[in-house]
C-alpha positions in Angstrom: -17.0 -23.2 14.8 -16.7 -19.4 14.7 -15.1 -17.5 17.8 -17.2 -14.4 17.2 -14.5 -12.7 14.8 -13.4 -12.2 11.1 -9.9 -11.8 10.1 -8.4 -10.3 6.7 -5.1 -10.1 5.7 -4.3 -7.6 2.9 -1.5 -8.3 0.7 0.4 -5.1 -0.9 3.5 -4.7 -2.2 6.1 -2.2 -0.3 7.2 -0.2 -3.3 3.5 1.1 -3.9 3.9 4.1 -2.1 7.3 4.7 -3.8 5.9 6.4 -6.5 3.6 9.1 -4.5 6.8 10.3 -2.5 8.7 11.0 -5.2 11.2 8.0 -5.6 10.7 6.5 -9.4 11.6 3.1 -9.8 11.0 0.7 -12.7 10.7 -3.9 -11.9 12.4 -5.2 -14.4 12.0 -9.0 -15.2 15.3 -10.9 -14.4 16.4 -7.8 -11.6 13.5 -6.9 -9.7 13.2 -3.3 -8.3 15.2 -0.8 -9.5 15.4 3.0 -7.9 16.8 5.1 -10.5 18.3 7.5 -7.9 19.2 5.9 -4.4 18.6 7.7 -2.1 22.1 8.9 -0.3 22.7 12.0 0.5 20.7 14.6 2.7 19.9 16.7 -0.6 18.2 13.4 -2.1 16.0 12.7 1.4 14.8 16.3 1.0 13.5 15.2 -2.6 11.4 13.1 -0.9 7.8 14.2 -0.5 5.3 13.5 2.0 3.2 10.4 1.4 -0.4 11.5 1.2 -1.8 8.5 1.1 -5.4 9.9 -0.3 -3.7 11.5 -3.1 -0.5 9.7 -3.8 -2.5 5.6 -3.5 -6.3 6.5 -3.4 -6.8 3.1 -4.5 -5.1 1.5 -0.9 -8.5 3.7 1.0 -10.8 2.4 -1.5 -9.7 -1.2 -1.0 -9.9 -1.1 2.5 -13.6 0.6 2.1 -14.4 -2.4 0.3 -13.0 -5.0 2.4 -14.2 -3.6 6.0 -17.3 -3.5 4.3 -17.1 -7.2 2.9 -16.0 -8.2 6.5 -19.0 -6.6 8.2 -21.7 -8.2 5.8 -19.8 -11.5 6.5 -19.5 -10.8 10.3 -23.2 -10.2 10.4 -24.2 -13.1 8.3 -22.8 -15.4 10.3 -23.5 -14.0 13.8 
């Protein structure tokens, strides 16, 4: 029986963003996740640019697009 809502839960991984604000990092198999430059200093945290998420991860927006829409159809199929 339905309580009169739909719930999603979107899996992403945390380093997406990573790349959009500047910090380059490389997975590699055995290690994991590897930033080539820590950041660790103040002159390395001002290297760091601004996440715009519609530029830097368009594809995170058009995800969610697609999934509040996938949610609604549901939601109004079954109510």
């Amino acid at each position: 029986m339905f309580s009169g809502s739909v719930q999603v839960i979107l899996f992403s991984d945390i380093l997406t963003p990573l790349t959009g604000m500047n910090i380059p990092f490389d997975i590699l198999k055995g290690k994991g996740p590897i930033i080539h430059n820590p950041i660790s200093t103040s002159a390395d945290v001002a290297q760091v640019r601004e996440l715009v998420p519609s530029e830097a991860v368009p594809y995170v927006g058009e995800a969610l697009t697609a999934l509040r829409a996938e949610v609604q159809f549901i939601y109004y199929s079954i109510f």
